[in-house]
C-alpha positions in Angstrom: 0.0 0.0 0.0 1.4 3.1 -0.9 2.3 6.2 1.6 1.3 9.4 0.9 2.5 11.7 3.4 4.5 13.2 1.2 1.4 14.5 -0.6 -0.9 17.8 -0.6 -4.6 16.5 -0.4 -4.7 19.3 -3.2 -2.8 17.4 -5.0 -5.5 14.8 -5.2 -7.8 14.9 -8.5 -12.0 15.7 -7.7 -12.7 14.3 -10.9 -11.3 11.0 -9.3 -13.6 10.8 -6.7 -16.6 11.7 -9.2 -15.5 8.8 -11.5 -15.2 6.5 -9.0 -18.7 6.8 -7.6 -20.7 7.3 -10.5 -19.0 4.1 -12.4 -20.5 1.6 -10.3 -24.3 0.7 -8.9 -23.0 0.6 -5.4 -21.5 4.3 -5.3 -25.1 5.3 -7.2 -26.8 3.8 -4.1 -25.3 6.4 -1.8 -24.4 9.2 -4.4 -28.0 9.8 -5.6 -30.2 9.7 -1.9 -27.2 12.5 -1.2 -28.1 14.6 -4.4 -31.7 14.6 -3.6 -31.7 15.5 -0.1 -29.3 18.8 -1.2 -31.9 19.4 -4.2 -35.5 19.4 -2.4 -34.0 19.8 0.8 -32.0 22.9 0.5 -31.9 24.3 -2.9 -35.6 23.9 -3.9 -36.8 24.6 -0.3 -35.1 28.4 -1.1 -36.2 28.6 -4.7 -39.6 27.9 -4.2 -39.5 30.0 -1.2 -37.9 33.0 -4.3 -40.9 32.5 -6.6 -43.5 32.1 -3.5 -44.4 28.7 -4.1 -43.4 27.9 -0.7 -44.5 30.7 2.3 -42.0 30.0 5.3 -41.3 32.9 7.6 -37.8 34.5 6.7 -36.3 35.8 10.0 -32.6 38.4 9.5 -30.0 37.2 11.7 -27.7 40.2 11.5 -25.8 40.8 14.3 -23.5 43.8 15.1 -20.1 41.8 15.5 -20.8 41.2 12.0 -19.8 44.8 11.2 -16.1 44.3 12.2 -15.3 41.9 9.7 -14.7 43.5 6.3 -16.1 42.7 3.1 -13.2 40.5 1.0 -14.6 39.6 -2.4 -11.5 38.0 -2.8 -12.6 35.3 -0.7 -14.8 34.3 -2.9 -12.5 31.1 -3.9 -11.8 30.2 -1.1 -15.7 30.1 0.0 -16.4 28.1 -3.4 -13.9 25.8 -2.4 -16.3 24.1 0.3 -17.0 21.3 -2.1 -13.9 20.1 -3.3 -12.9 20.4 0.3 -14.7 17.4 1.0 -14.1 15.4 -1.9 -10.5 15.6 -2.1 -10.0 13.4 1.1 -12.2 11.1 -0.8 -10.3 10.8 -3.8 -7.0 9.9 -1.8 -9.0 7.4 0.1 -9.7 5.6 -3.5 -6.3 6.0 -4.7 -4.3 4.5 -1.6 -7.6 2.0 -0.5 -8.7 0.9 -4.5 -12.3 1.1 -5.9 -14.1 -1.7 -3.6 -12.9 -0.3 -0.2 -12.4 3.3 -1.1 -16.2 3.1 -2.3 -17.0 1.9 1.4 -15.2 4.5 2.8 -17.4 6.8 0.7 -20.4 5.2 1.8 -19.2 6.1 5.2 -19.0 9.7 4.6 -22.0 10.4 2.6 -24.4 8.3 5.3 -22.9 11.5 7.6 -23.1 14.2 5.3 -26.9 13.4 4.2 -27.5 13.7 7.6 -26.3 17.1 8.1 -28.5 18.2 5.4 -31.4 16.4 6.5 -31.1 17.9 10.1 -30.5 21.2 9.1 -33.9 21.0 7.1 -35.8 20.2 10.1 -34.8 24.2 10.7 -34.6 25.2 7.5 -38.8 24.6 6.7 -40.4 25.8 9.7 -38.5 28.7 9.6 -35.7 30.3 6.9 -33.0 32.6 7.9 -31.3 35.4 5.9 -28.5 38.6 6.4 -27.6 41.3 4.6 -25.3 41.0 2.0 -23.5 44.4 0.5 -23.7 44.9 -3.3 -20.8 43.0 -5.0 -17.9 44.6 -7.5 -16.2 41.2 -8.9 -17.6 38.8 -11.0 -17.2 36.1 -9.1 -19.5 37.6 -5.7 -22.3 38.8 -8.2 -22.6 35.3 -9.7 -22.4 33.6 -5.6 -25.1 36.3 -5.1 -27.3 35.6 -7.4 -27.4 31.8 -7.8 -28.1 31.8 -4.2 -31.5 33.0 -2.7 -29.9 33.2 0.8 -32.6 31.8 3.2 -31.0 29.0 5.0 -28.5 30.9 7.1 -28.9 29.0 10.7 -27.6 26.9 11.2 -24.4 27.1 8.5 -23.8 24.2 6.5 -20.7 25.3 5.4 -19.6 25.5 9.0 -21.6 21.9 9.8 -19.7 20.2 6.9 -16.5 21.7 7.8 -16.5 20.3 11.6 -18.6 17.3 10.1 -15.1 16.8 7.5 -12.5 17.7 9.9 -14.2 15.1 12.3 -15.1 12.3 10.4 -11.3 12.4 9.1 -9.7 12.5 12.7 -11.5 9.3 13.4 -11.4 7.2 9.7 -7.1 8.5 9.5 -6.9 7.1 13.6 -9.0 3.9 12.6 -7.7 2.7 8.9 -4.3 1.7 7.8 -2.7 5.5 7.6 1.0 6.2 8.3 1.7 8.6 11.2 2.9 11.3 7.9 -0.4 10.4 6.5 -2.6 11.3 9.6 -0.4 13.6 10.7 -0.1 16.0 7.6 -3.7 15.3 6.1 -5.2 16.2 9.5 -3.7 19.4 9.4 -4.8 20.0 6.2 -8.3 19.6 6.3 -8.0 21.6 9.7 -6.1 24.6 8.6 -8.1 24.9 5.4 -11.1 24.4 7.2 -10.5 26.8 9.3 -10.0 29.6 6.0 -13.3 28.7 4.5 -15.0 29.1 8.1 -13.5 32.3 8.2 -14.7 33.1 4.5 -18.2 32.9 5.3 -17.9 36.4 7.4 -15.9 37.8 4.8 -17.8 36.9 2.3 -21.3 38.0 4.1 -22.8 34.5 3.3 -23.5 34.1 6.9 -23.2 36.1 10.1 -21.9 35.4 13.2 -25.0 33.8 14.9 -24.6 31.1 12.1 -21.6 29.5 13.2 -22.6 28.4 16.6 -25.6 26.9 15.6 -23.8 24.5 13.3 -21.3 23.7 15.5 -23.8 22.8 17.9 -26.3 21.1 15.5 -23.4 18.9 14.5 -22.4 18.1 18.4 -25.4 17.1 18.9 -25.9 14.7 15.7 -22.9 13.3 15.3 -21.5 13.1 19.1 -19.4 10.3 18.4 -16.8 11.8 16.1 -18.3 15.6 16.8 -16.3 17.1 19.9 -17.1 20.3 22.1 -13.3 20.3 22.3 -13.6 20.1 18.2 -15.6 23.3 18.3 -13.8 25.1 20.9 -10.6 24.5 18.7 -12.0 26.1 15.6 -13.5 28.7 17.6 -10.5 29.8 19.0 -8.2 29.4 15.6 -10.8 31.9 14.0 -8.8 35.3 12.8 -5.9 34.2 13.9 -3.7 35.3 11.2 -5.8 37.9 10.0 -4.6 41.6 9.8 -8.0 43.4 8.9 -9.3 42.5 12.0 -9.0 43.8 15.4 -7.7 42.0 18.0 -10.5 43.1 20.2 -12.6 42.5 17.9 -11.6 39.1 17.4 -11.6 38.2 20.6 -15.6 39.5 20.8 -16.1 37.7 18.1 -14.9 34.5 19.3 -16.6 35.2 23.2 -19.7 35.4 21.4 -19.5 32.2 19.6 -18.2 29.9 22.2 -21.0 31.7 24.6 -24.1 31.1 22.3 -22.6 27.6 21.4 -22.9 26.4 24.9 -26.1 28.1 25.7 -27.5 25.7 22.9 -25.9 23.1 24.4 -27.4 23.9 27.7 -30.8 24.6 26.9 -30.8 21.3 24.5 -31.0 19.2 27.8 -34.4 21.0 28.0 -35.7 19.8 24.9 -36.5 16.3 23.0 -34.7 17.3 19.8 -31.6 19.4 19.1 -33.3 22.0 17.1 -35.8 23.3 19.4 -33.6 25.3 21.2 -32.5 26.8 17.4 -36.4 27.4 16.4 -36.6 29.1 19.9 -33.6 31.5 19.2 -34.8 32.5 16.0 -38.1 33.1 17.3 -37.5 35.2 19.6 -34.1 37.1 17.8 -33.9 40.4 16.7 -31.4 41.7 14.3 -29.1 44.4 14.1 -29.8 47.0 11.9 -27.2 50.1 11.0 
């Protein structure tokens, strides 16, 4: 079996991974129940909800913190790179593992990812979320702005799938047949770059402040045996940290806010029969900033 910890997970084709599960019944099984759960489930819900096919209340989620992160539309690639974020893992898993077991391993993943999506639905229809998003310059931004309708805010499922990735890897890179290189540099990886695109979603104004500790708790809470509060704590406090555009006190706001709604969810979820009461309730009840 060959050792790659030597190698970028960058360096690791997406179209592999695509190829490997769409040329075979058994990755079809898994790929397809994933596709439609994104489709009807968060795509449709907010394009419906566009053309007024579907009427769920739309609650703004704006909060002031969110003021002392600047706009970057330079960000933009590294928000759109939330995808092959996730996939790349996935195609190293098929090159060092082969078709059969890498396929497995897929299996694995997409059983967790489909259930992030399907939780955060359970939010998402009985009551949509939005924030206010600055007129864009760049291409790129108007196009991001445009293709999305920008209802399904809270909880973030750019920051679920993040913690979901950089969990789900800590425990497959422990459990399988990985070098100490391998798990060593690949966990970093996925860590360090998950860390940018959480960081991307403020820049970027795709989602505000209040968004990230919802995911992290809706994630804690469905996946608790790979899903960490020491997980969440650890991105919490690794957010900014090399940034120059914001202040430190302003950083360090930003992070007491997080950590502090994050475990007020966590509290108030031993109140309740299902994770995203407590969510419902929040947004219920929240009201935004405005300038």
């Amino acid at each position: 079996m060959k050792n790659y910890g030597d190698r970028k997970l960058t360096s690791f084709s997406v179209m592999r991974a695509y190829a490997n599960v769409i040329l075979g019944i058994r990755g079809l099984f898994f790929l397809l129940p994933y596709l439609g759960t994104v489709i009807w489930k968060f795509f449709l819900l907010q394009y419906l909800q566009k053309i007024h096919l579907r009427r769920i209340k739309i609650t703004s989620v704006d909060h002031e913190l969110d003021t002392t992160v600047p706009f970057r539309e330079d960000y933009a690639g590294i928000y759109l790179d939330f995808i092959n974020y996730w996939i790349r893992p996935l195609s190293m898993m098929f090159k060092k593992f082969g078709h059969m077991k890498g396929l497995k391993l897929c299996a694995e993943w997409f059983r967790r990812i489909s259930l992030a999506y399907n939780e955060a639905y359970k939010v998402y229809s009985k009551n949509l979320t939005t924030t206010r998003r600055p007129s864009p310059k760049t291409k790129a931004v108007k196009n991001i702005q445009k293709a999305d309708p920008h209802y399904c805010c809270v909880p973030s499922l750019h920051i679920a799938v993040i913690v979901l990735t950089i969990s789900f890897y800590r425990m497959l890179l422990a459990r399988e047949d990985f070098t100490e290189d391998e798990r060593k540099n690949f966990n970093e990886e996925i860590y360090s770059h998950g860390v940018e695109i959480a960081e991307s979603v403020l820049y970027m104004k795709q989602h505000s402040v209040n968004c990230i500790p919802a995911a992290l708790y809706m994630v804690t809470k469905i996946a608790p045996d790979i899903m960490t509060v020491e997980i969440a704590e650890e991105l919490i406090k690794d957010l900014f940290v090399k940034a120059e555009d914001v202040t430190e006190e302003n950083k360090n706001k930003i992070k007491a806010h997080i950590q502090k709604f994050y475990h007020e969810l966590l509290s108030e979820s031993e109140l309740f029969g299902h994770w995203s009461v407590p969510v419902l309730n929040w947004i219920k009840n929240y009201t935004a900033y405005t300038e």
